[in-house]
VOGU-3710 file (C-alpha; in Angstrom, 3 decimals, decimal comma):
1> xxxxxxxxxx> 91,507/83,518/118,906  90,249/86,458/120,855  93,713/87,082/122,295  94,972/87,361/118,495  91,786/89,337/117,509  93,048/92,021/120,690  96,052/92,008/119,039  95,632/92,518/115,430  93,197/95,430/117,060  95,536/96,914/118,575
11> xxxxxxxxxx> 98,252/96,703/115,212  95,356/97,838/113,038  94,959/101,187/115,725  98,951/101,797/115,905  99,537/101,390/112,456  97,049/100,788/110,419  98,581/100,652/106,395  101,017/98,868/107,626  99,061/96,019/109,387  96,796/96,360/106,216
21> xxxxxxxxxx> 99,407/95,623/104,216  101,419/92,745/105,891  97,989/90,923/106,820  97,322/91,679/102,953  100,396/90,272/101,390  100,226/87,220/103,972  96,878/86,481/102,700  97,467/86,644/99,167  100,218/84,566/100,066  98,056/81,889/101,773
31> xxxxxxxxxx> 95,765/81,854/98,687  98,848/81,173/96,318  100,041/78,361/98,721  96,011/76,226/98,416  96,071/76,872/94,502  99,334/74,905/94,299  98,080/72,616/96,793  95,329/72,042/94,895  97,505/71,923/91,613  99,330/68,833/93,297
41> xxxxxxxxxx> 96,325/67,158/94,211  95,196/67,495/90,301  98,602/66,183/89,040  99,310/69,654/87,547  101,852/70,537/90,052  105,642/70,367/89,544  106,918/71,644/92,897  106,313/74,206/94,825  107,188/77,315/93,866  108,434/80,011/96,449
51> xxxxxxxxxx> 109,101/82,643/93,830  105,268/82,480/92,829  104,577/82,669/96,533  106,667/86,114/97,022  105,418/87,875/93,719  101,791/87,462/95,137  102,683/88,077/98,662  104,412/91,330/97,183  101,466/92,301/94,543  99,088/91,493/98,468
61> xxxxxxxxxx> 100,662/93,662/100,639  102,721/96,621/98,368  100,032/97,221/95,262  96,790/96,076/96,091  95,940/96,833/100,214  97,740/100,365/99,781  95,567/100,955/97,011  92,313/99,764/98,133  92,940/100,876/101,745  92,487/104,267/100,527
71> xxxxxxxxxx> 90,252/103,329/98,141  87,521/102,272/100,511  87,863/105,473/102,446  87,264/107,260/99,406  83,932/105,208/98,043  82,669/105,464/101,398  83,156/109,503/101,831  81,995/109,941/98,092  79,181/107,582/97,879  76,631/108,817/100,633
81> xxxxxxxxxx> 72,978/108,029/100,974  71,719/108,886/104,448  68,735/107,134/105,820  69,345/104,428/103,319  72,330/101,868/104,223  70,862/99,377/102,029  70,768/101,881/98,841  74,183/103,222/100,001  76,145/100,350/100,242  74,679/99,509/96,989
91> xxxxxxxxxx> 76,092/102,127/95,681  79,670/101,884/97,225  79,462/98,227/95,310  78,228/99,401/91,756  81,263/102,451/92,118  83,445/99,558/93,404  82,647/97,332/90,746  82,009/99,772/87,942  85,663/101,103/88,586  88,243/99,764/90,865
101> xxxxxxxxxx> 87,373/95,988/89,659  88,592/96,491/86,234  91,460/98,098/86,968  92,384/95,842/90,230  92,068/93,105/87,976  94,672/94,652/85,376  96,932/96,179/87,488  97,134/92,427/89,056  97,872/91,204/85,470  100,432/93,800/85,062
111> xxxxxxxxxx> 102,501/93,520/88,181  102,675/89,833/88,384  104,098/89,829/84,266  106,461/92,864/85,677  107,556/90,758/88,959  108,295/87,435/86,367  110,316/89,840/84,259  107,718/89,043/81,155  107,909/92,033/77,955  105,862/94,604/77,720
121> xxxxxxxxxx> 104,248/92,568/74,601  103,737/89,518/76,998  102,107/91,649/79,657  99,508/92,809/76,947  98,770/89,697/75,809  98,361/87,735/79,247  95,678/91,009/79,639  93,889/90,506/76,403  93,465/86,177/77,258  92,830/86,991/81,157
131> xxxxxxxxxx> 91,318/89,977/81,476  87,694/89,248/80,720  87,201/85,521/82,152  88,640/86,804/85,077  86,365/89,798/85,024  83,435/87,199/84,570  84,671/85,303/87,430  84,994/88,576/89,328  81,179/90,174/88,653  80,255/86,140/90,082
141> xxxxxxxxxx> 81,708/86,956/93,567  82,364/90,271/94,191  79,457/92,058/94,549  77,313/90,364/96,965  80,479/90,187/98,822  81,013/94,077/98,427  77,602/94,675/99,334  77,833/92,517/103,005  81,606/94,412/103,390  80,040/98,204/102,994
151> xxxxxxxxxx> 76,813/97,205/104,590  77,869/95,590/107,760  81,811/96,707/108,034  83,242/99,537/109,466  85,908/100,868/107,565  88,500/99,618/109,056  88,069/96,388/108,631  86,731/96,249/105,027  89,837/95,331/103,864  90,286/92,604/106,290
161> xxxxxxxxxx> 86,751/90,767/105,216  87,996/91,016/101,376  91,167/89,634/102,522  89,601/86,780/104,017  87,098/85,970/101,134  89,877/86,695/98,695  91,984/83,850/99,987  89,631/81,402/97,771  89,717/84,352/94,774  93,344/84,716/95,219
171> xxxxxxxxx> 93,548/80,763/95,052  92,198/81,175/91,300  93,898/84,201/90,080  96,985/82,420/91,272  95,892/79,280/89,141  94,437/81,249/86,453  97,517/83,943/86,293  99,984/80,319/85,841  98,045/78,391/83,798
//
């Protein structure tokens, strides 16, 4: 594990949006494959399908760790409390969860209707019936998780410990986004 650790390190260092991203869209991957996993095991599962797979792989590793790569860098030049890490990072959460989680949420919404091929119409509606349980769902994990990730993480690797906790969250959006 520490060998792999040295490595990703080293990827992160060289070329660091682009190890972001792949490590991104292979996690979001990962948290599609345990929600159909865990479809099966409930008797709601048909087979697997790959297709779902790739459009959250994609929506991991091109939309979302881009976006919130940068994203992070900008909370954490913007929001700045010196002397006060626990009042700053805080802070970074509220910003993070006042702004970025409604539209993460949405723009997840909106690129997995655009990657199925789903109407404009269809896309709007999936946003009106998802949009606000997920939200709910969302304001239950996300910010004591945000608060530990812009407490305790450099920012480098703040998108690696969301990555990792969102492999369960990505588990239900994938379930919730089907279903």
């Amino acid at each position: 594990m520490a060998s792999f650790y040295k490595w990703y390190l080293a990827r992160l260092t060289a070329r660091p949006l682009l190890t972001q991203c792949i490590s991104t869209g292979f996690l979001f991957g990962a948290g599609d494959l345990i929600a159909q996993v865990a479809e099966e095991a409930t008797g709601d599962y048909k087979s697997y399908d790959l297709q779902r797979t790739a459009r959250m792989v994609f929506h991991g590793g091109v939309v979302f760790a881009p976006i919130v790569t940068r994203w992070y860098g900008l909370v954490s030049r913007v929001v700045k409390i010196p002397g006060r890490p626990n009042l700053q990072a805080f802070g970074r959460m509220v910003v993070d969860q006042a702004v970025w989680a409604p539209v993460g949420i949405a723009s997840f919404y909106v690129s997995m209707g655009v990657l199925q091929g789903h109407s404009w119409q269809s896309i709007e509606q999936d946003l009106r019936d998802k949009w606000y349980p997920t939200m709910v769902g969302n304001y239950a994990v996300w910010p004591l998780v945000q608060v530990i990730n812009f407490r305790f993480m450099p920012l480098q690797h703040r998108l690696l410990f969301v990555n990792l906790v969102s492999i369960g969250w990505n588990a239900f959006l994938s379930w919730f986004s089907s279903n």
